[in-house]
Structure formats: structure tokens, C-alpha cells
C-alpha positions as CSV (number, residue, x, y, z in Angstrom):
1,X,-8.1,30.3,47.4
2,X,-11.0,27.9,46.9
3,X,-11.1,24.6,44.8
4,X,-13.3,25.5,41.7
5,X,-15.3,21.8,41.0
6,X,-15.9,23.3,37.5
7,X,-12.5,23.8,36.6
8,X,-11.4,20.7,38.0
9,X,-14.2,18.6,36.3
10,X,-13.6,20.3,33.0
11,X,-10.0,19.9,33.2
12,X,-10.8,16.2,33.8
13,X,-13.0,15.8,31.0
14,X,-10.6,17.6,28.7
15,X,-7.6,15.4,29.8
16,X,-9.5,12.3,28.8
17,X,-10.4,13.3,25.7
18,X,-6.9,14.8,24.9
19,X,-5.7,10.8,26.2
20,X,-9.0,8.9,24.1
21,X,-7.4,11.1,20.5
22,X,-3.6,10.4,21.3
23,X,-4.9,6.6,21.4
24,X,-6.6,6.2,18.6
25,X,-4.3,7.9,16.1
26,X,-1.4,5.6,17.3
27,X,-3.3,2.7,18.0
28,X,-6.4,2.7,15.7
29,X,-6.5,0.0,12.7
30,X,-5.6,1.8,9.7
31,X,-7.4,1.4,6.2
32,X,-4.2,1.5,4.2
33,X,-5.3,-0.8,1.0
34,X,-6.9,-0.3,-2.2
35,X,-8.8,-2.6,-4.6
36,X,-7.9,-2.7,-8.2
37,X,-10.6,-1.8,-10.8
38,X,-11.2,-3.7,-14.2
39,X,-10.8,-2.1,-17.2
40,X,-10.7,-4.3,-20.7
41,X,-9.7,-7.1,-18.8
42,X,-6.6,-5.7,-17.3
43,X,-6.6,-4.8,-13.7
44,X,-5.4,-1.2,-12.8
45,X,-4.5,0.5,-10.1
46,X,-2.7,4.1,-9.2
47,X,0.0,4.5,-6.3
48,X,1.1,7.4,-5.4
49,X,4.7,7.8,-4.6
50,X,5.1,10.9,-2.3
51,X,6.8,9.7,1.2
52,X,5.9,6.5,0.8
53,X,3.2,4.3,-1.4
54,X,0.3,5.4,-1.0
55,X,-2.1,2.6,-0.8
56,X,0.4,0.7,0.6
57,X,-1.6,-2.3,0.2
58,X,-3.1,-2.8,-3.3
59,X,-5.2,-5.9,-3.8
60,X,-6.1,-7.8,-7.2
61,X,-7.6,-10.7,-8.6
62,X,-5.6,-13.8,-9.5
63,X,-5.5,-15.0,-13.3
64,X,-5.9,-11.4,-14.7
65,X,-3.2,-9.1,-15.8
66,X,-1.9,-5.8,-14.1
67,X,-0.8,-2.6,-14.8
68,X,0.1,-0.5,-12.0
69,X,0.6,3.1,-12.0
70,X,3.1,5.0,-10.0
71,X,2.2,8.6,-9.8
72,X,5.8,10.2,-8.3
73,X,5.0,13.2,-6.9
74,X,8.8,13.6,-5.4
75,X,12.4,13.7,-7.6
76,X,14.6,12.4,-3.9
77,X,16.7,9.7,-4.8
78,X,15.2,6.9,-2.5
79,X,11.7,6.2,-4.2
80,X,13.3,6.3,-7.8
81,X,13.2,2.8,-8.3
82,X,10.3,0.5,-7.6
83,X,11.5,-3.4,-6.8
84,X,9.3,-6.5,-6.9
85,X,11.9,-9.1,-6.0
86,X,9.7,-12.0,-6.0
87,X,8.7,-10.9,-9.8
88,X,12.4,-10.2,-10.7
89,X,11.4,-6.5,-11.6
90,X,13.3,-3.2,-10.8
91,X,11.4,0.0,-12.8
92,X,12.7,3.1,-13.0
93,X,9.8,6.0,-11.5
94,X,11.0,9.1,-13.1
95,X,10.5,12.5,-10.5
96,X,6.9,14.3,-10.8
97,X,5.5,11.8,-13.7
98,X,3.6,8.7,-13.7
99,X,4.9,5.4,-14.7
100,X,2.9,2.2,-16.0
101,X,3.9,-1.0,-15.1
102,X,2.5,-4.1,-16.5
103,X,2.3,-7.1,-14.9
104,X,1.3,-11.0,-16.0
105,X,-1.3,-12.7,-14.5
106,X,-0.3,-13.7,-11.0
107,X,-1.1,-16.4,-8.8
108,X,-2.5,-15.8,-5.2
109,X,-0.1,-14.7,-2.7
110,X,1.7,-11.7,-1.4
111,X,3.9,-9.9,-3.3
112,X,6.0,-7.3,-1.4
113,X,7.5,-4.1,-2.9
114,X,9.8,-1.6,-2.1
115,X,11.7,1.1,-3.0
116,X,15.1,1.2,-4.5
117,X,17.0,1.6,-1.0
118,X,14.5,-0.6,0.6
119,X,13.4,2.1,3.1
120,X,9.7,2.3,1.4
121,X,7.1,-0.9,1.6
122,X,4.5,-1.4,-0.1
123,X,2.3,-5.2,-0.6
124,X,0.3,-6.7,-3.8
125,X,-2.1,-8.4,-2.3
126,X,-3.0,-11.4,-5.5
127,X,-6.5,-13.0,-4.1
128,X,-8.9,-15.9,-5.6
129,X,-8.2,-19.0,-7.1
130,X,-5.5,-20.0,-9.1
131,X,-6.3,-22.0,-12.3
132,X,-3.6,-24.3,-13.6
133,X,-2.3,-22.1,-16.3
134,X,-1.1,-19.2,-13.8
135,X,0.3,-21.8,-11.1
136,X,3.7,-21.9,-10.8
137,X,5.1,-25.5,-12.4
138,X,7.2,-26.5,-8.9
139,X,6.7,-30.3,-9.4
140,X,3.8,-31.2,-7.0
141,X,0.9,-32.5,-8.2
């Protein structure tokens, strides 16, 4: 039986391209966020609940107020709650129905969600300046 330099070059070839797709879908930078449109000068923006949030990653605007909508496109029992425990908020998502949450203006900073068994992250991203009237009062001047 003879070596076949095709064969082996092809099988070569396909190997490393096999190895180049396995690496970049593990390893690859993901594009998980989403920016918030302005409507009437409220910021919106639509997460789908199905498996997880999906953006994970929403980013607004400081200064301007928020509704998010939760599209739940699931009834299991972990995503049936939406927490923002730096806001103080815990919102019921009802199975296969969208739910609007409005938020105040907010200043800049990260503000991490998650769902109610804390198995499902999700981040609002709050970018800009802060004007005095949306900064938290902590005593500094």
C-alpha cells in the first residue's frame, strides 16, 4: 500500500481548519450588548428572556429614564423573576408575555441583573455624565 500525498495533505488541511472553527467559537470576542434607542425622551430597550437574557449587556445614557422590556419566551420557574439588587427591584416576568419595566434616571455605572435564582446574568451598562441632580447625595463634595 502506497502513501497517497493527496490524501494526507487534504486530511491536513481539513484538520486545521476543523482546529481554526473549534477556536474561534470558544475563544472569539462575543458581541453580546445592545444600545438603547430614544423614544419621547425615555430610553427603551427589549430583552428577550429564553435561556438567558438576551442582550445580556444593554447599554444607556445617564440622566434619562428607562423602560426595559422583557420579552419571556419560556414559563420554567428560574427566569420568572428579574432582580436589580443595586436598584432595590424584583419584577415579576409572566411565561410567554412581555413585561415593561420603568426605570428613573440613573447615574453612570454598572448595574447587574439576574434572575430570580441567580443562575441568569445579565448587565445595564449607564454611560455619560452624571449631572448633579441624578448623583447619588453620599456626602462628598
Amino acid at each position: 500500500m502506497e502513501f497517497d500525498i493527496f490524501l494526507g495533505v487534504a486530511a491536513l488541511v481539513i484538520a486545521a481548519v476543523l482546529t481554526w472553527c473549534i477556536l474561534r467559537f470558544f475563544f472569539a470576542p462575543r458581541r453580546r450588548g445592545a444600545r438603547a434607542t430614544l423614544h419621547d425622551g425615555v430610553q427603551q430597550a427589549t430583552i428577550t428572556v429564553r435561556g438567558g437574557y438576551s442582550p445580556d449587556i444593554v447599554t444607556m445614557q445617564a440622566g434619562i429614564p428607562i423602560t426595559l422590556r422583557f420579552d419571556r419566551k419560556e414559563t420554567g420557574e428560574c427566569t420568572s423573576h428579574v432582580v436589580f439588587p443595586d436598584l432595590g427591584t424584583d419584577t415579576m416576568l409572566p411565561g410567554n408575555e412581555t413585561t415593561e419595566m420603568s426605570l428613573p434616571p440613573l447615574p453612570a455605572g454598572d448595574y447587574p441583573f439576574a434572575c430570580g435564582m441567580n443562575m441568569v446574568h445579565g448587565l445595564l451598562r449607564v454611560e455619560g455624565e452624571t449631572d448633579s441632580a441624578t448623583k447619588p447625595d453620599d456626602g462628598t463634595v
